[in-house]
N, C-alpha and C positions, 0 to 999 in steps of 0.2 A: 504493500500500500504506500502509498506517495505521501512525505510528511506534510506537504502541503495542503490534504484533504484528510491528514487527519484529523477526525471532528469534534475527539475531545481535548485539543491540545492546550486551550487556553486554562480549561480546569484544573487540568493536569499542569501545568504552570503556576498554578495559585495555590496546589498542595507541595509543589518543591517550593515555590516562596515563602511557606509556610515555614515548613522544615529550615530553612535558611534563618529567618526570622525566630521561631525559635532556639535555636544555637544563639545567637546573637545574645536575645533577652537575655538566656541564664549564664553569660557572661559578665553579664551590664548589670542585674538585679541584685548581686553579690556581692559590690564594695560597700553598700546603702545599707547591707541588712548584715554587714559585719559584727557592726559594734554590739549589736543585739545577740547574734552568737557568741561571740565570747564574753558576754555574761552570763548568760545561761546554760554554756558547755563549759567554761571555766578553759576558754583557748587561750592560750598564748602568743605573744608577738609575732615568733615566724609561724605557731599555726596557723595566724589568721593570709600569713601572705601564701601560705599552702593549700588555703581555702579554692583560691585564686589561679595557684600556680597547678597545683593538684588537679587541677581542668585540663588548662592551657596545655600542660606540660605532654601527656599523652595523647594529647588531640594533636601537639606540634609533631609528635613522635610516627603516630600510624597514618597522618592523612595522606604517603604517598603508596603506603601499602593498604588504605583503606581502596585510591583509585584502582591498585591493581584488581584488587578483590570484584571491581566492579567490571575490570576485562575480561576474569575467569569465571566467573558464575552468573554474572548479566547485573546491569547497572540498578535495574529497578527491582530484583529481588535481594539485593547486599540494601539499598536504600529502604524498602520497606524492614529487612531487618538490623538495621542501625536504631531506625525511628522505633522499633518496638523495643529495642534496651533501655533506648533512653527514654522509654515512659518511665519503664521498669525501675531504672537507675535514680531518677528523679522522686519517686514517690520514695524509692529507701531512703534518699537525704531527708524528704520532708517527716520521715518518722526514725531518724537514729534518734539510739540513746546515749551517745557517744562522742567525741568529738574522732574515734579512730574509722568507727561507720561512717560517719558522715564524710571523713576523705578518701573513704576506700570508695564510696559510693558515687563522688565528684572524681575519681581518676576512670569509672567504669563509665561514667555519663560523658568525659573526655575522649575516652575509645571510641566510642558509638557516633558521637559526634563524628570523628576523623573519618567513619566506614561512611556516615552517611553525605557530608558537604562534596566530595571530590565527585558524586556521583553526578551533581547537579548539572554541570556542563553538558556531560556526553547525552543525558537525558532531552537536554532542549533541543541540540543539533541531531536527535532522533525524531524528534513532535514534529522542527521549524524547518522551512527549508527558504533558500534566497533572503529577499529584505525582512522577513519575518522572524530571522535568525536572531539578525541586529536586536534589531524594536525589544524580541523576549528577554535576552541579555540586558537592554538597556533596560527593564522594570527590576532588575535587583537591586540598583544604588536604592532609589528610592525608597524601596522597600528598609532597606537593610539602615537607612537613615532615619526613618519612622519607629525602628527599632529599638534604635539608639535614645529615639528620644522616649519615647515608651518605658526603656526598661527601668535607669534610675528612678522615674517617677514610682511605678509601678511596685518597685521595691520599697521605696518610702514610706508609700502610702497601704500598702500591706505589714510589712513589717510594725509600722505606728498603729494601726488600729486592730490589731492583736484577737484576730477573729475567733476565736470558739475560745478565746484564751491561749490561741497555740500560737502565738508568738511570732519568729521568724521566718516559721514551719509555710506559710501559705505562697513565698515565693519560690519555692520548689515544686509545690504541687500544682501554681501555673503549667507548667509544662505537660500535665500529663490530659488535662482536655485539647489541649494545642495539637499534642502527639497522637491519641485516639481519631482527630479530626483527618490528620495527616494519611495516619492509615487507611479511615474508610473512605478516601480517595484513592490509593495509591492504584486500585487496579485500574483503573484512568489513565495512568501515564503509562504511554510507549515502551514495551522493555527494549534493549538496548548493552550491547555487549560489541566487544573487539572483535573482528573478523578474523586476526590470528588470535589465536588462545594463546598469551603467555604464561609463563611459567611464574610464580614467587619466589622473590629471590629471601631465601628466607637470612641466608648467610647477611648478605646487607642491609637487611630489615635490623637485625638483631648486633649489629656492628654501630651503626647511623645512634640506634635508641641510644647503646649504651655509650656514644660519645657524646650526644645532648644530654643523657640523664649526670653526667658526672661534670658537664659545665654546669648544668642548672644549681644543680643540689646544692656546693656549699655555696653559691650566691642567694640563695633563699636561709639557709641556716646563718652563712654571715655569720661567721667564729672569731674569722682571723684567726685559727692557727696554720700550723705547719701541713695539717689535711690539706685546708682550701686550696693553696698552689698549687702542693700534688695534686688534687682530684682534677682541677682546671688543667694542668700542664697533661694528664693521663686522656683528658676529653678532649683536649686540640690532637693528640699522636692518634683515638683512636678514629677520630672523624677523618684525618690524613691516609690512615687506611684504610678506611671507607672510600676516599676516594679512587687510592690506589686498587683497591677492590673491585671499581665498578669499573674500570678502564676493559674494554674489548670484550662484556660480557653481552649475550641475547638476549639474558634475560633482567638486565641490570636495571634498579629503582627509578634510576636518574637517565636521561637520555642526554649522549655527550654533545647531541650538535646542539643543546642549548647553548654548548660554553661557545660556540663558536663569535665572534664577535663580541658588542662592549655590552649593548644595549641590556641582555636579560643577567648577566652576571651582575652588573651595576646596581638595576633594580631591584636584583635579591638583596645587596647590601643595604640598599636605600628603603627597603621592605622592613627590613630585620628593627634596623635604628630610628625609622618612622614610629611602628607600632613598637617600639621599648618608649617613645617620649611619651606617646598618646595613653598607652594603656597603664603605663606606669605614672603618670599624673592624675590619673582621674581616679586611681588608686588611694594613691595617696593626698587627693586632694579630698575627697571623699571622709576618709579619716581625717583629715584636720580640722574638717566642718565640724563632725562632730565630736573626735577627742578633746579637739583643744580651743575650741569659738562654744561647744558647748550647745549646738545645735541635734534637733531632734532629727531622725531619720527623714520625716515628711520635709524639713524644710531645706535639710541639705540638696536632697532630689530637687524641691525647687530651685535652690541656686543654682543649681546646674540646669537647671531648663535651657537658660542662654545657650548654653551650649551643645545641648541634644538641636533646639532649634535652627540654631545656626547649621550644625552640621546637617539637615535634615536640606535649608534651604540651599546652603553649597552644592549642594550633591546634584540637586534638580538644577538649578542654575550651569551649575558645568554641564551638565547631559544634555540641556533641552537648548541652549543657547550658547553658550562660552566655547565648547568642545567641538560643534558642528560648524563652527566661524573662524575659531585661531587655533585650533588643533591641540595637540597635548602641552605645547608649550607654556598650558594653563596651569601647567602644575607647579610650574617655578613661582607664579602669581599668587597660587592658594597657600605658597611653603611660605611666600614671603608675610602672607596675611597670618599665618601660625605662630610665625617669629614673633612680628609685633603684638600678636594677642597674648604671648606666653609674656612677654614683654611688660605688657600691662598686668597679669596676674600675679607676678613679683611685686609691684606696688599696691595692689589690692585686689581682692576677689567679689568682682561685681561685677555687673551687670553688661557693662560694654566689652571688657577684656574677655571674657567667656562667651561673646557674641562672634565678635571677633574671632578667635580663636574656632569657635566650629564650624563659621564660615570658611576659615582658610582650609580647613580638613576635609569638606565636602567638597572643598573647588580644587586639593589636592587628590584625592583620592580617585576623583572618575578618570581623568585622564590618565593616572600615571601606572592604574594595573592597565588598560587600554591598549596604552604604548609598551609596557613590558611584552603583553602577548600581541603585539599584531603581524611581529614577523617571526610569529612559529610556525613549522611546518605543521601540517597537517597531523601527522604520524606521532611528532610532538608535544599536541595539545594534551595530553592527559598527563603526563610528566610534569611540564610546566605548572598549569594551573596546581597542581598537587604539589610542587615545590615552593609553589610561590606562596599557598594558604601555609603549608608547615611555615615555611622561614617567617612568615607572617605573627604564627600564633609562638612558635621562638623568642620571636622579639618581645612579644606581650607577655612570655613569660620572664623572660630577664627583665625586662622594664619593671615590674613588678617587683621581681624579688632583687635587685639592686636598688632600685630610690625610695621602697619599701624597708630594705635593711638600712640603709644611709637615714630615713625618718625617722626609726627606732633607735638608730644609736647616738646619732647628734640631739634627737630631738626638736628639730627645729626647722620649718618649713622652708628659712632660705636657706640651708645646706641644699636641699633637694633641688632648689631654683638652680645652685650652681652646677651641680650634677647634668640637670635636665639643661642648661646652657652648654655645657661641653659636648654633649651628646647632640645637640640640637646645630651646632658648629660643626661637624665632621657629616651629619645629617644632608647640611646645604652646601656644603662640597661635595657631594657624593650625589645630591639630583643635580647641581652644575654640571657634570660632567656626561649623564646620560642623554646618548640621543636620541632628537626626539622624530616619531616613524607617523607618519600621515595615513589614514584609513586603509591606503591599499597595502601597508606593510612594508611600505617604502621609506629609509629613511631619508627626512625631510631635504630636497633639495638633491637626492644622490638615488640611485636606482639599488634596490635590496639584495646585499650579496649573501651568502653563507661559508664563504670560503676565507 
C-alpha cells in the first residue's frame, strides 16, 4: 500500500506524538516535585540528582540499540512494547516505598523510553510519503514545546495540591493514562522495519554503556576523590575502544560515514554541551526556587512559565517562519538570544530573562537538529537520529549531575552561573564552527560531498 493513501496516518501520528510528549513531560515534571520527594523519602543531595540522572542516564545508554531493536523485530511492535513498560515502570515510581524502588523504577522507565523515541522517525517515513514527510516531522517541535511548557506547571500544580493525600505520587501516575491512550492506538500506525535485518551488536552495546556509565557516575556522586579520575580517565579508554570496536564492522551501533565531514560530528558536540546548559539549569534552577527563595512547588512552575513559553513560541516561530526564509543559520541567532537571556538570569530570575532565554532555545533548536540531519544518507538515518537523541540525553545527564554537584557543594547559585558561563563559551565556538546545509542537504553555498 502507498504511504500516501494510507488513511490512518495522521492518527497514527498523534499517538507517536503522544509517546514523544510523554517522554518529555516525565522528564520536565521531576525537578518541580523534587523537593517534595526528598522529604518524604528522606533523599539525599546526589539522590535527588539521580532522581534525574537515573532516567537520563539509561535512556542516553540504549536509544541506539533501542533503534536497532526496531530494525530486527519491526519499528511499531519494539514501540508498542516500550510504551507498555513505561506505563508499567511509571505507576511503580508512583507507588515505591523507597527511595531504592523508586530509582530502580526511573532507570526501567529510562530503558523503555530509549526502545521507544528512536522508533518515531522510521514510523512516519513508513505512514508519509513526499511533502507530507516534511509537514509530519515538522508537528514535533511544536509538540515537544507544548510539553515543555506543560510539564513544570503540571508538576507544580500536582505535587502542591496533594490529591488523595498522596503527595508527589500523582506526577508519575500522569503517564500511565497518557500511555494506555498510546497503546489503544498503536494498531493504527504503519509497522515498519529495515529491509536488511541487522544483527545487535551486543559487544558495542555493552562497551558504549559501560564507558558512559563510568563518566556519569562519579560526576553525579561528586566525591572528589582518587575514584572520580580513575572512573573518568577508565570511561574516556573504554569509549576509545568502542570506537576502535566499531571500525569495519556490519553490524556496528554507529554508522562510520556519519564521521565523514564536519557538519554531524560538530553537532554531536554542540548536542552534548547545548542540553548539559539547558537541562542542567532548569535543574538547578528549579531547586533554588524552592531551597533557597523559599518558594512553593506551584509557584516555582510558575516562574518558569516565561520560559516553557518562550520556548514553546521559538520553536513555532523558527518552523513556520525564520527556518523557511534564512535557513539554519537561525540557530547562531537563537544561541545568541540564550546567551543574553542566561545573561540576564545571573542578575535576577524574572520574568524577561527567562523569556528570553526560551525564546533563544526554541529559535535554536528547530534549525540546528534540521541541519545536523539533512545531509545523511539515507541508509544512515537511523544511526544518526539514534546518536544524536543518546549524545543528546548524555548531555542532560552531565548537565545535571555537574552544576547539580557544583550547587551542593559551593552552595551558591552564582558558582553554577560560572560553570554554566564556561560551558556556554566553548558551546558558541562549537555552533560557530558548524556548517550550515540548506533543505536539499547541501551545504550552504557549496554542492554536498561525502568524501
Amino acid at each position: 500500500m502507498d504511504s500516501q493513501n494510507y488513511r490512518w496516518r495522521w492518527p497514527a501520528l498523534a499517538a507517536l506524538l503522544l509517546a514523544e510528549a510523554m517522554n518529555l513531560l516525565d522528564s520536565t515534571v521531576i525537578p518541580v516535585a523534587a523537593p517534595a520527594i526528598r522529604a518524604d523519602l528522606a533523599v539525599s543531595e546526589t539522590g535527588l540528582q539521580w532522581l534525574t540522572a537515573g532516567y537520563t542516564l539509561p535512556f542516553a545508554l540504549l536509544l541506539i540499540t533501542g533503534g536497532r531493536l526496531g530494525d530486527i523485530f519491526g519499528r511499531r511492535r519494539v514501540f508498542a512494547a516500550g510504551v507498555l513498560v513505561f506505563v508499567l515502570s511509571s505507576a511503580l515510581c508512583a507507588v515505591a516505598p523507597n527511595v531504592a524502588v523508586l530509582l530502580a523504577a526511573r532507570a526501567v522507565q529510562g530503558a523503555s523510553a530509549a526502545v521507544i523515541i528512536p522508533q518515531t522517525f522510521g514510523l512516519i517515513r513508513a505512514m508519509f510519503t513526499g511533502a507530507e514527510v516534511a509537514k509530519a516531522l515538522g508537528t514535533i517541535g511544536p509538540v515537544m514545546a507544548l510539553s515543555a511548557l506543560c510539564g513544570p506547571v503540571a508538576g507544580g500544580l500536582l505535587t502542591e495540591a496533594d490529591l488523595f493525600g498522596l503527595g508527589w505520587r500523582p506526577v508519575f501516575l500522569v503517564n500511565v493514562p497518557l500511555g494506555l491512550a498510546v497503546l489503544a492506538a498503536a494498531p493504527l500506525i504503519r509497522e515498519d522495519r529495515s529491509p536488511a535485518r541487522p544483527r545487535l551488536d551486543v559487544s558495542g552495546t555493552l562497551l558504549a554503556s559501560l564507558g558512559i556509565g563510568l563518566l556519569v557516575y562519579p560526576l553525579v556522586a561528586g566525591d572528589g576523590t582518587g575514584w572520580t579520575w580513575l572512573s573518568l580517565a577508565l570511561g574516556l579508554a573504554t569509549l576509545a575502544g568502542f570506537g576502535w570496536h566499531q571500525r569495519g564492522r556490519t553490524d556496528s551501533l554507529v554508522e562510520p560515514g556519519l564521521f565523514r565531514g564536519k557538519v554531524f560530528p560538530a553537532s554531536l558536540a554542540g548536542s552534548l554541551l547545548f542540553f548539559a546548559v539547558f537541562n542542567g539549569l532548569l535543574f538547578v534552577l528549579v531547586l533554588h526556587l524552592q531551597l533557597r527563595m523559599g518558594q512553593t512547588p506551584s509557584s516555582a512552575a510558575l516562574t518558569l512559565l516565561p520560559w516553557s513559553a518562550g520556548l514553546a513560541a521559538g520553536s513555532w516561530v523558527a518552523g513556520a517562519v525564520l527556518v523557511p526564509r534564512f535557513g539554519p543559520k537561525v540557530m547562531r541567532a537563537g544561541l545568541g538570544l540564550v546567551l543574553v537571556g542566561l545573561a540576564g538570569i545571573a542578575v535576577s530570575v524574572t520574568v524577561l530573562p527567562l523569556l528570553v532565554t526560551g525564546l533563544g532555545l526554541g529559535l535554536f533548536t528547530v534549525p540546528f537538529f534540521g541541519n545536523a540531519l539533512a545531509g545523511v544518507a539515507p541508509h544512515e538515518t537511523g544511526s544518526a537520529a539514534g546518536l544524536l537523541n543518546a549524545v543528546q540525553q548524555l548531555g542532560a545527564t552531565v548537565g545535571v549531575a555537574l552544576l547539580g554537584t557544583v550547587s551542593f557543594r559551593f552552595g551558591a547559585f552564582g558558582a553554577v552561573l560560572v560553570a554554566i558561563a564556561l560551558i556556554a563559551a566553548v558551546l558558541a565556538l562549537t555552533v560557530a564552527m558548524i556548517p550550515a546545509r540548506d533543505y536539499q542537504g547541501r551545504q550552504q553555498g557549496t554542492p554536498l560531498t561525502r568524501s
